[in-house]
Steps between C-alpha positions, in 0.01 A plus 500: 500500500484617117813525278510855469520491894755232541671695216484849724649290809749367325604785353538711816719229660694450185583895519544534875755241470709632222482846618706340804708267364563776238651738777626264705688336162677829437615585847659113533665500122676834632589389821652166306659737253709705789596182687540229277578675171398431115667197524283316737228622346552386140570147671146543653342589190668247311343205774170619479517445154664167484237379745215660317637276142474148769155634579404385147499150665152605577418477157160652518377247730357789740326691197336185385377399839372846551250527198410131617351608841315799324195280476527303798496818686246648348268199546629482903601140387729398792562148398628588171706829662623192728631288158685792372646619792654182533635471183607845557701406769661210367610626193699825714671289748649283173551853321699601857715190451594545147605861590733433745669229316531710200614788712718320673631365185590817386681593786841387371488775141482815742821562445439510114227707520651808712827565385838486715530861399126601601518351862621752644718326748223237616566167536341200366436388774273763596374558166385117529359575862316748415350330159379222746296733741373610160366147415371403835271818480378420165468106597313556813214726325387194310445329812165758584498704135193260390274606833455852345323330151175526713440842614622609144237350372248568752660836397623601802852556430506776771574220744835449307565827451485543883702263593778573212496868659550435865767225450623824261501742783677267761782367221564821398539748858666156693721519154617833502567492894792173420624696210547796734628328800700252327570520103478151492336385173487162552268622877321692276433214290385257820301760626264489186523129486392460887249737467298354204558148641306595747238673245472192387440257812239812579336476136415129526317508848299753411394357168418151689299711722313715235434188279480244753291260261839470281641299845329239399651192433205348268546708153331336221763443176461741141307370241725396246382739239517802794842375616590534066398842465742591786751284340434666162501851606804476681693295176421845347561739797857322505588644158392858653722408800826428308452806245427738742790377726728537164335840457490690839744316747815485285634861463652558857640175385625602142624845637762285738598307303549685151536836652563588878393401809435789667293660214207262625490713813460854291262347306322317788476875634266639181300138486435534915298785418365401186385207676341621788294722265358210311410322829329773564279486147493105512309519874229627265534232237606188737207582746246447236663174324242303718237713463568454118465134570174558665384736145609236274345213676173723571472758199418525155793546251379860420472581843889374524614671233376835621653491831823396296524794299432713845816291663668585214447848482605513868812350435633710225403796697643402780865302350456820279576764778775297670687491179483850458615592864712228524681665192508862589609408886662181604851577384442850706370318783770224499786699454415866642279412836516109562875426448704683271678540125736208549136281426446691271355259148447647106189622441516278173521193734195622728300572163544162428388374832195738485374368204484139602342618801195673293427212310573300775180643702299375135607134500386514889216585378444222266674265695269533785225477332630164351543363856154578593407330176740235575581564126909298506516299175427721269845714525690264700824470244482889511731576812757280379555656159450800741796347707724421262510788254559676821768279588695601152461817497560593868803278494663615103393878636677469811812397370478763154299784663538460861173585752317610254477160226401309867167735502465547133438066507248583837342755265473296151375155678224725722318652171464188364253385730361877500423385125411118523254434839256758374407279224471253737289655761236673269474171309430277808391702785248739254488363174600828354741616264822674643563808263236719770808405776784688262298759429456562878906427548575755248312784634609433824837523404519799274264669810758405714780624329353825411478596860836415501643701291320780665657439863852456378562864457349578846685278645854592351422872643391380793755212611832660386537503925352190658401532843210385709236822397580515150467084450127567702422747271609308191294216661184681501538673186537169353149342703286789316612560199552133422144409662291787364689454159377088469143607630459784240547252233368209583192703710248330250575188471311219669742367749554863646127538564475167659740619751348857500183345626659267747700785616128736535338201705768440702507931575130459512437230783 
């Protein structure tokens, strides 16, 4: 099956399975809301996110693995898929270890991290309970995490997808149904842990049994200069690990401690959203990582660079319009239909947000293109300036400016790589020089703001009362006029009429 097909498969599952775990998301945050309170949920937030800085134990092992079995695949070379696979598994079930000592290690500093003040009557007991069903989760995913390397890059990532939805599905509804019957968080906390344990015992028969030639117990060792490359790559990826962790996983962790516990939960309200939108975007862009491994491997560097500036254009178009309604009606959809004012958060702060999230969807771009490339080195001290002049900001804003200095460091450390891995890309992926990419950046942005600045005005006449007609309205006032405003300018360029013509075969056929 072609790219473009594995692409289309992928892409269908990728959206089925957000669309559900998009609704099904909302309804249990609300239900968890009404029973459990903000709270609870801040506490939740704030685990997810101290578990997702251990995850940088990883340290890029996966990614590096990945691009290795590009080839392999490729070339059906099952003896060789056999050596990595191995060393695949070996290195997770040492990164499971050091996870679980290190997160058991930090056990003993939750009370440090949420205040006395910010518990809101919870022990530590059960704070520490609950931080340990938190860690087993994360642990145990290590233990079948490297069986899903090989679909990806037989690009089939619709097989994870699938699997990720319908554990989804069951958490969630068997979820709601103990928060209902019981208001128990600690069941509701089991439940999910049960559930995915499960998932997981599931995940590795059926892996055995769709790659039964990786059951075998004679697997020839690396090469010494193959087994160096991984080594290599992942030395680098490591650096991208730690920066990013000091870059994206610290606020929930900044706002506790510098600012207020339960702020983490109003935010987490605007960034659930925000989120879920750019899974939605990224099941484009993450379902065509391995087919970008396939291009690279296969393709001519023109022929890359062309499909590039199409993936590109996509993006911006795309990150473009999610900004704008994102901006114009997530504070009335948090705080008019979904909950109410008390979640209410400035529009300065969600400004802030929004613009990390726009050039957020163009570092995605670049960086997946580096994966498929398996382009680490280059940039690999990047992420931890990245980290830590996010880090000094977030942390001197916090304490000086309040919510706002935390995103204004997320904002400031983002752009830099916005400005820095273009160079990079065009001058080792296409041998081109960069200027062509700012050019592009600028006129998407000043497009992008334009239409804007025309919806604002419709918007304040037509939200002063939000309810569920006039936010529909708004909604689809927003689809057209932002949509036919980026295709009237940017009708005659050459990555619109590459889509144009997809678009006419696909109609045609």
């Amino acid at each position: 099956m072609g790219r473009v097909r594995q692409a289309e498969k992928n892409i269908f599952f990728g959206y089925l399975s957000n669309f559900i775990i998009l609704v099904m998301g909302f309804y249990q945050r609300k239900v968890f809301i009404m029973v459990l309170g903000r709270t609870l949920l801040s506490v939740n937030t704030l685990y997810t996110d101290i578990l997702s800085m251990l995850s940088l134990a990883e340290l890029g092992i996966g990614t590096a693995l990945n691009f290795s079995l590009y080839k392999p695949v490729a070339e059906h070379n099952y003896e060789k898929i056999k050596s990595y696979m191995q060393l695949y598994k070996r290195a997770y079930l040492a990164i499971a270890g050091v996870i679980a000592v290190v997160g058991l290690a930090l056990a003993p500093f939750l009370p440090y991290i949420i205040k006395e003040s910010d518990r809101g009557g919870i022990s530590i007991r059960n704070l520490t309970i609950y931080y340990l069903i938190f860690l087993f989760n994360t642990v145990s995913s290590y233990f079948v995490a490297y069986k899903y390397s090989l679909v990806n890059a037989e690009q089939r990532s619709y097989i994870q997808t699938n699997i990720a939805t319908i554990t989804r599905i069951v958490t969630v509804l068997v979820q709601i149904a103990i928060l209902l019957a019981t208001e128990n968080f600690l069941l509701f906390l089991l439940t999910q842990a049960a559930i995915e344990l499960i998932q997981k015992i599931f995940v590795s028969i059926y892996f055995n049994r769709l790659y039964p030639y990786l059951r075998d117990k004679k697997v020839q060792k690396l090469e010494k200069k193959e087994t160096d490359i991984v080594i290599t790559k992942s030395k680098a990826l490591m650096f991208h690990k730690i920066g990013d962790v000091a870059r994206l996983q610290t606020d929930s962790i900044i706002i506790t401690t510098c600012i207020n516990t339960d702020l983490v939960g109003v935010v987490g309200n605007y960034n659930l959203v925000i989120n879920y939108a750019a899974n939605f975007v990224n099941v484009i862009f993450n379902s065509l990582i391995s087919g970008f491994g396939n291009l690279v491997a296969t393709e001519s560097k023109e022929k890359q660079y062309s499909v590039f500036k199409v993936y590109r254009f996509v993006a911006c178009w795309l990150y473009g319009f999610a900004t704008v309604g994102f901006w114009l009606l997530l504070t009335p959809f948090i705080t008019g239909i979904y909950l109410d004012e008390s979640w209410l958060l400035a529009q300065s702060i969600l400004t802030l947000i929004l613009i990390d999230f726009y050039f957020k969807g163009g570092r995605t771009v670049l960086l997946n293109f580096k994966i498929a490339a398996g382009i680490f080195e280059q940039d690999k001290f990047l992420p931890l300036i990245q980290g830590g002049i996010n880090l000094l900001i977030s942390i001197v804003g916090a304490r000086y400016i309040g919510l706002a200095g935390v995103y204004i460091g997320t904002v400031v450390s983002g752009i830099l790589a916005n400005l820095i891995r273009p160079v990079i890309v065009y001058r080792d992926c296409f041998e081109r020089n960069p200027w062509d990419y700012f050019k592009d950046s600028l006129k998407y942005i000043i497009a992008i703001l334009i239409i804007l600045a025309l919806l604002i005005p419709i918007s304040n006449a037509l939200l002063t009362q939000v309810n569920i007609l006039t936010f529909i309205l708004m909604a689809i006032i927003i689809t057209i006029i932002y949509n036919l405003g980026f295709i009237l300018v940017f009708r005659k360029t050459k990555e619109f009429e590459y889509l144009w013509n997809i678009l006419k075969q696909k109609l045609q056929k």
